[in-house]
C-alpha positions in Angstrom: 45.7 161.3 33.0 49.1 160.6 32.3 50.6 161.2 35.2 48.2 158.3 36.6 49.2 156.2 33.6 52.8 156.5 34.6 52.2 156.2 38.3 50.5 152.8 37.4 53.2 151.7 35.2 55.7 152.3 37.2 53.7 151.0 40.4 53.6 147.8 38.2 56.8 148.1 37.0 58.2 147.8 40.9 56.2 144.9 41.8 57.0 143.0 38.8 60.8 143.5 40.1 59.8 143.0 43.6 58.3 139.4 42.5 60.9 138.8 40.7 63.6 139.1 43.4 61.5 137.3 45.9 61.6 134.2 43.0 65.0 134.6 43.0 65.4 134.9 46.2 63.1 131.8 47.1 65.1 129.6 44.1 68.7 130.8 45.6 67.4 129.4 49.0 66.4 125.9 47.4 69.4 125.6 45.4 71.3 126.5 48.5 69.6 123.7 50.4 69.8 121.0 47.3 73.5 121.6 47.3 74.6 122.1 50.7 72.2 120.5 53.2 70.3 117.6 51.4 70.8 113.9 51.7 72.4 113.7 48.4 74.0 116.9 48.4 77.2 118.1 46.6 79.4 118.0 49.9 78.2 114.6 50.5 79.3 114.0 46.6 81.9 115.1 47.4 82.9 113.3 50.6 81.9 110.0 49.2 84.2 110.5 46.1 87.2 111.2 48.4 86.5 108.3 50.3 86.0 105.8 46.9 89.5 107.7 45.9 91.2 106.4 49.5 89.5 102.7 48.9 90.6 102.3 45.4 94.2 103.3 46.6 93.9 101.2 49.7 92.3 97.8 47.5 95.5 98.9 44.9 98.0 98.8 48.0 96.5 95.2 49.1 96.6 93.5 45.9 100.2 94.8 45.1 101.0 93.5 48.7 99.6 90.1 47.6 101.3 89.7 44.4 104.2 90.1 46.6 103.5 87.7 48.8 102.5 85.4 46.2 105.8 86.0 44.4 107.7 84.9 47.9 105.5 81.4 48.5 106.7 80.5 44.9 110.2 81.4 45.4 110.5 79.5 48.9 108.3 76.5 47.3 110.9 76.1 44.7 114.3 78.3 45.2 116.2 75.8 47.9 119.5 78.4 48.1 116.9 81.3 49.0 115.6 78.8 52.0 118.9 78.1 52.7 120.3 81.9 52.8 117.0 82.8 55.0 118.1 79.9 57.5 121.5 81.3 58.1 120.5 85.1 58.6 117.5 85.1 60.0 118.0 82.2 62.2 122.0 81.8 62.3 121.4 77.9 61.1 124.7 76.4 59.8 125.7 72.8 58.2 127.6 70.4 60.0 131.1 71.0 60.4 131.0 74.9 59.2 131.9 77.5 62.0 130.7 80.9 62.1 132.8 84.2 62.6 131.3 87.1 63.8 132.9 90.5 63.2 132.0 93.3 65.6 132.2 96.4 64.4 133.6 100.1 67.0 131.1 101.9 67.3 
């Protein structure tokens, strides 16, 4: 008789552990699922938090690029030697009566 009781409990004993790793099993398979391959999964986290990152930078380069900007409408709306040193390099302007040298340089 007690060799049956033991055989049971042990025969019990093994499918207890058997159900239990099939539960774990089945729970490791969902989880797996949730986090990799769902619609809201952790790589699309992920993803999406990288891209946010690259926006934010991209929205920060853009607004320091207009402050700039702004900063150069105000100088040539009120700085008239500024307008005046832009006319003579960038477009070789000069008053009447000045002549312009030009130095070349061996190279």
């Amino acid at each position: 008789m007690r060799r049956r009781r033991r055989r049971r409990r042990r025969g019990i004993k093994r499918q207890l552990l058997r159900r239990r790793i099939v539960i774990a099993v089945v729970v490791a398979i969902v989880m797996a699922f949730i986090l990799f391959f769902a619609d809201y999964s952790l790589w699309t986290r992920i993803r999406l938090e990288m891209e946010k990152r690259d926006l934010q930078e991209q929205i920060a380069q853009q607004q320091r690029r207009r402050d700039s900007l702004r900063k150069l409408i105000k100088r040539l709306q009120t700085d008239t030697l500024y307008i005046e040193k832009l006319a003579r390099e960038q477009y070789g302007m000069v008053r009447p009566g000045e002549e312009v040298y030009i130095f070349r340089t061996a190279e």
